[in-house]
C-alpha positions as CSV (number, residue, x, y, z in Angstrom):
1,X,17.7,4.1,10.8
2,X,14.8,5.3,13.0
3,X,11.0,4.5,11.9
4,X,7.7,6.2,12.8
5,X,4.6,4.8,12.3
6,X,1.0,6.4,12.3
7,X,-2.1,4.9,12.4
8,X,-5.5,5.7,10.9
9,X,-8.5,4.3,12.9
10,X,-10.8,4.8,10.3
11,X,-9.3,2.9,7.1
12,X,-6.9,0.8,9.4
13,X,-4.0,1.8,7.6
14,X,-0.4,2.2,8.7
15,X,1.9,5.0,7.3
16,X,5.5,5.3,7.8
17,X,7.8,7.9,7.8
18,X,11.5,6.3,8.1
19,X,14.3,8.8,8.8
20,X,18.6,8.6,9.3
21,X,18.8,10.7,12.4
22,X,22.2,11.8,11.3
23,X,21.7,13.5,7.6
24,X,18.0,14.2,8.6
25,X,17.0,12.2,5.1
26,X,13.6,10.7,5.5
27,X,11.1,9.1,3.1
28,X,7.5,8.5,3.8
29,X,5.1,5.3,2.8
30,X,1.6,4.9,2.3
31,X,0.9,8.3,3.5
32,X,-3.4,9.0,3.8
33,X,-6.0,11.6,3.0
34,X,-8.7,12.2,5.5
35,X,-12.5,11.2,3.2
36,X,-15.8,11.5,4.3
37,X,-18.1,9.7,1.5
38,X,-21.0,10.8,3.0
39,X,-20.7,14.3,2.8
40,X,-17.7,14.4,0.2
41,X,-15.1,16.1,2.9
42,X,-11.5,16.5,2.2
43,X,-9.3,17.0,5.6
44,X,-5.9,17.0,6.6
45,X,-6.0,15.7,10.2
46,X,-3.3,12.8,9.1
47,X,-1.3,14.8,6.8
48,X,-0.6,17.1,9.4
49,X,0.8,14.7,12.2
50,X,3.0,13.8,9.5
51,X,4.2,17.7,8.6
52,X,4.0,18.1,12.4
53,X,6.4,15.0,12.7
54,X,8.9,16.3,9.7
55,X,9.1,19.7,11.3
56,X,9.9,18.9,14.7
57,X,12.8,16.7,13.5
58,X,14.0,18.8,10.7
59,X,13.8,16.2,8.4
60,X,13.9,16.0,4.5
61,X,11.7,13.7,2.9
62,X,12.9,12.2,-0.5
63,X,10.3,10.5,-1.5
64,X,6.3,9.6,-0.8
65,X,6.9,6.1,-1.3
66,X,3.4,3.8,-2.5
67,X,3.4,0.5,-2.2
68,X,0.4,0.0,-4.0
69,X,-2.9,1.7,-5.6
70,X,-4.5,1.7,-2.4
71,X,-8.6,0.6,-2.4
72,X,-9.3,1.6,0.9
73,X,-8.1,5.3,1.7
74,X,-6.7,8.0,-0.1
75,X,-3.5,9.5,-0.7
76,X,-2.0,12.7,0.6
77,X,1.0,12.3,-1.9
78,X,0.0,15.2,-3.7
79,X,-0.8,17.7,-0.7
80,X,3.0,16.4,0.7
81,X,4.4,18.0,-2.5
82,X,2.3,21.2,-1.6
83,X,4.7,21.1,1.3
84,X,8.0,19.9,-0.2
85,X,7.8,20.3,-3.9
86,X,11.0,18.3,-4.4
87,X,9.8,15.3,-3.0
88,X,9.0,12.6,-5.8
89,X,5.9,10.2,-5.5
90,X,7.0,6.5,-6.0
91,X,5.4,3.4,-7.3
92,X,5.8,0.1,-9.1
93,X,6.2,0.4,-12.9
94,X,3.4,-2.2,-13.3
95,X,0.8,1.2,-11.3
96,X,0.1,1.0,-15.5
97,X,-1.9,-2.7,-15.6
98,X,-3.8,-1.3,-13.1
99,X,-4.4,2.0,-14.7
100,X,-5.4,0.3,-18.0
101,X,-7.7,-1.8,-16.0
102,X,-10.0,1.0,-14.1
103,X,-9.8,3.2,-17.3
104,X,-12.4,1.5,-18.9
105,X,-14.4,0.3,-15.3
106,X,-14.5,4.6,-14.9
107,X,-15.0,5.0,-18.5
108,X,-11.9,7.7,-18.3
109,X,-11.9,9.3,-21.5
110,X,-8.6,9.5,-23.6
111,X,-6.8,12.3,-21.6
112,X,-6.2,9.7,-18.6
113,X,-3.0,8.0,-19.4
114,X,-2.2,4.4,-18.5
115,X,1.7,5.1,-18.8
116,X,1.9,6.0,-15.2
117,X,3.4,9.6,-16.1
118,X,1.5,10.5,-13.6
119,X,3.9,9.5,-10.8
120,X,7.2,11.2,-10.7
121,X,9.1,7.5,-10.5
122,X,8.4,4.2,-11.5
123,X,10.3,1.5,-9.5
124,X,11.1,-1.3,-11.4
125,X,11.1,-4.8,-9.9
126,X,14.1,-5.7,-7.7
127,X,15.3,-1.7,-8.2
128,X,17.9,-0.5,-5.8
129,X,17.7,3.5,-4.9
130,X,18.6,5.9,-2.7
131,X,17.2,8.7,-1.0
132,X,20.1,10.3,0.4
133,X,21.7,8.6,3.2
134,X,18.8,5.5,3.0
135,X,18.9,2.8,0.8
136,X,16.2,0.7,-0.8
137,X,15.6,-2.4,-2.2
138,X,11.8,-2.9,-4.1
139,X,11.0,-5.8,-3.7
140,X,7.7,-7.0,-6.1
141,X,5.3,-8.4,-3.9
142,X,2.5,-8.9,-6.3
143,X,-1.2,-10.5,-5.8
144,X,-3.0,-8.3,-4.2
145,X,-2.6,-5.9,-7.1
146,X,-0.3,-6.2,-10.1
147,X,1.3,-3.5,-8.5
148,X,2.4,-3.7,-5.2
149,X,5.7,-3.7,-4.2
150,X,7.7,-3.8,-0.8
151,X,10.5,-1.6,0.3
152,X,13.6,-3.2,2.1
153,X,15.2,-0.5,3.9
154,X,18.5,-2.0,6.1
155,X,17.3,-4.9,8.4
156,X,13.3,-3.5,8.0
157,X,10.7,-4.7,5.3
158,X,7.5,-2.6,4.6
159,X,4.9,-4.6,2.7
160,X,2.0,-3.1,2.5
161,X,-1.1,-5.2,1.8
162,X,0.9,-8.4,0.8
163,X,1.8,-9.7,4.0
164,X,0.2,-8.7,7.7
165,X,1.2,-9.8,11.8
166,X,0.4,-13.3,11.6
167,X,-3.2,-13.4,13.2
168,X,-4.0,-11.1,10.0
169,X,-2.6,-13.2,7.5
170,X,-2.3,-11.8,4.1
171,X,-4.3,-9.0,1.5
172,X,-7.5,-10.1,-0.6
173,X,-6.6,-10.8,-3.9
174,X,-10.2,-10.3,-5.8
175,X,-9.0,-6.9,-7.2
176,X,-9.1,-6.6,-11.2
177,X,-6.1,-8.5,-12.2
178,X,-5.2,-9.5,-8.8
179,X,-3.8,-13.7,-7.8
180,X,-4.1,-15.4,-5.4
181,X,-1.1,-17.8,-6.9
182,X,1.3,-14.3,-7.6
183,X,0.4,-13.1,-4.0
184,X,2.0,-17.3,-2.7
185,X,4.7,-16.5,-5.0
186,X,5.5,-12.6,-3.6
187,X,5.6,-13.8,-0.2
188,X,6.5,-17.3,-0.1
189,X,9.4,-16.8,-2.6
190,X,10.1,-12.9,-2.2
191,X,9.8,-12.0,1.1
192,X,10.2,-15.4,2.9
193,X,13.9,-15.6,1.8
194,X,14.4,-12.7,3.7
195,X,16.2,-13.6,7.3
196,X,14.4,-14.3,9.7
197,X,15.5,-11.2,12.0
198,X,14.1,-9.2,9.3
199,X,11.7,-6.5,10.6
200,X,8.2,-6.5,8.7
201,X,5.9,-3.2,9.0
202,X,2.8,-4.1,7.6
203,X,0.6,-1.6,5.8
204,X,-2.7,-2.1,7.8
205,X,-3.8,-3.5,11.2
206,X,-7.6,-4.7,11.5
207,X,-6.8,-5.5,15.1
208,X,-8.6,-8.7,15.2
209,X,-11.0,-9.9,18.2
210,X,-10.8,-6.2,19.6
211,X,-6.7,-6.9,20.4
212,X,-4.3,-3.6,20.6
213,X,-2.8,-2.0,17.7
214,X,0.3,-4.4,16.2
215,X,2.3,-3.1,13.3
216,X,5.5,-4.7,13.8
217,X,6.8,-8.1,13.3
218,X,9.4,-10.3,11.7
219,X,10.3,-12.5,8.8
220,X,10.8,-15.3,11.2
221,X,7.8,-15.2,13.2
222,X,5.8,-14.8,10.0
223,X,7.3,-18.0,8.2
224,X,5.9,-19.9,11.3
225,X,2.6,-18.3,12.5
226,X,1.1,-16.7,9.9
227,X,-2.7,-18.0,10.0
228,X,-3.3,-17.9,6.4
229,X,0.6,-18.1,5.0
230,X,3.2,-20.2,6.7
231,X,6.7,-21.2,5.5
232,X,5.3,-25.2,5.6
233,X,2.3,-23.9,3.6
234,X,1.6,-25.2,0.2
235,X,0.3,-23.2,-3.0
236,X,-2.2,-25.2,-3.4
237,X,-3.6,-24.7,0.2
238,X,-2.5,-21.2,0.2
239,X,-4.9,-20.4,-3.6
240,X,-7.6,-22.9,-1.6
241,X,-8.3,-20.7,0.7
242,X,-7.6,-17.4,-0.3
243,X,-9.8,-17.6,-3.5
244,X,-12.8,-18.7,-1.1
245,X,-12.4,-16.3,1.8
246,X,-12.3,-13.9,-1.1
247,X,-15.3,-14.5,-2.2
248,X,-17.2,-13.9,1.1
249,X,-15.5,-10.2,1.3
250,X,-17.4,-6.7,0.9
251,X,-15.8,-4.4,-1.3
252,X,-13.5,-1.6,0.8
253,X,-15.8,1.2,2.1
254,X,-13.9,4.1,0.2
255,X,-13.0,2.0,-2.8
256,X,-14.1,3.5,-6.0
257,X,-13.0,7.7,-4.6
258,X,-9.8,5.3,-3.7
259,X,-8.8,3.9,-7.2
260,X,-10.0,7.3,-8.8
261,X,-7.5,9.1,-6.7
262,X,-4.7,6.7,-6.3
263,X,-4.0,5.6,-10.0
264,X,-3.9,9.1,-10.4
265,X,-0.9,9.6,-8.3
266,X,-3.0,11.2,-5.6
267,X,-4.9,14.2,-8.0
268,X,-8.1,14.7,-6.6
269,X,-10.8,15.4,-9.3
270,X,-13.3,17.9,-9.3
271,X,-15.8,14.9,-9.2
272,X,-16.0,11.1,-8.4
273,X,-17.2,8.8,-10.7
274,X,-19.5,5.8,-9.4
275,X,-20.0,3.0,-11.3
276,X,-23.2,1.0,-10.9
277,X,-22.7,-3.1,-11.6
278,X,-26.3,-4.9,-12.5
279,X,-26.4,-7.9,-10.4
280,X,-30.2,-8.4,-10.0
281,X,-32.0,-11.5,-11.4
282,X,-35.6,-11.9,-12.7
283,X,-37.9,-12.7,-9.6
């Protein structure tokens, strides 16, 4: 099984496309749409290193995997099916918590569904499928949002914004409906008992102190040097200091055109909403 991995400087994000050299069957995760806020500009410059990628190696792409609602860059799921209208966009069943959740923080009106009809599958937890030749294995991986899920594919793990290279640590967990104590769970429980040799692609790479890009590591090296998650770690200290850091963290720069997009199963609409929170006190 072969992997390729592209990286978006701008959101930091990782997408993958992973391919069987053999039968040409590919699938792609977490794949982005190029968003200006400032001026409102739609581009393609990602999508099209992926097409680029799929038609120089003939490939035929199953599905658009998601491992989550993403808060920090768009979808190109939908422009992917422009391309190859078979291919199905993929998500965790629990995509409808979260809709329910941003329904009433957009004030959608009663045409919006929370059912998550809106993707083509929804991946039940622990759900084994197959696209073609390649096998998967969701894995629910949970905390960051209700639902984000990780895809076991052979000896490789891709897991999104659950679990990052170990100077990274893990994802925030202040989302609506987000836990700090689910996220200890999906990664100490779920992805720890993984072996060790297990490959992990993680879904961003902030690239901390200015270092090179890393989007690859393993189970192994992540039960014993992640900075914010170790194997030795305890919930407690785990939901300690997650909740705080939390707490000290800007929202994502593209999050509100993000969640409008993403719950939507990557539908652009013909105009963002932006909701306005009152925090101000009497002076």
């Amino acid at each position: 099984m072969n992997v390729q991995h592209f990286f978006d400087k701008d959101t930091f994000t990782l997408t993958y496309i992973v391919y069987d050299h053999n039968t040409k069957d590919a699938v792609i995760i977490d794949p982005v749409l190029d968003y200006d806020p400032a001026s409102g500009a739609i581009e393609n410059n990602s999508l099209k290193l992926i097409l680029d990628f799929i038609r120089e190696h003939k490939l035929n792409p199953h599905y658009c995997l998601e491992t989550h609602a993403h808060a920090d860059h768009l979808s190109s799921s939908q422009e992917l099916k422009d391309y190859f209208p078979h291919i199905k966009i993929a998500i965790s069943e629990n995509i409808q918590k979260v809709q329910k959740s941003f329904k009433d923080v957009f004030h959608f009106g009663d045409d919006f569904k929370t059912n998550g009809s809106q993707f083509d599958k929804l991946i039940k937890n622990h759900e084994e499928f197959s696209a073609g030749s390649i096998k998967i294995h969701a894995i629910p991986t949970p905390g960051h949002t209700p639902a984000c899920m990780s895809f076991h594919i052979n000896n490789m793990v891709f897991t999104g914004d659950a679990l990052f290279i170990e100077d990274s640590g893990t994802g925030r967990c202040d989302f609506p409906d987000g836990s700090a104590q689910d996220l200890y769970t999906s990664v100490h429980e779920n992805l720890y008992s993984l072996p060790d040799d297990t490959i992990v692609f993680v879904g961003h790479d902030y690239q901390p102190n200015g270092r090179d890009l890393r989007f690859e590591t393993t189970i192994g090296q992540s039960k014993m040097h992640n900075t914010q998650l170790r194997k030795e770690t305890s919930r407690e200290e785990y939901v300690t200091f997650r909740e705080a850091r939390d707490k000290t963290l800007k929202a994502p720069r593209l999050l509100f055109a993000s969640i409008q997009v993403n719950i939507n199963a990557g539908v652009l609409p013909t105009e963002l909403k932006m909701p306005l929170f009152n925090k101000m006190k009497k002076i």
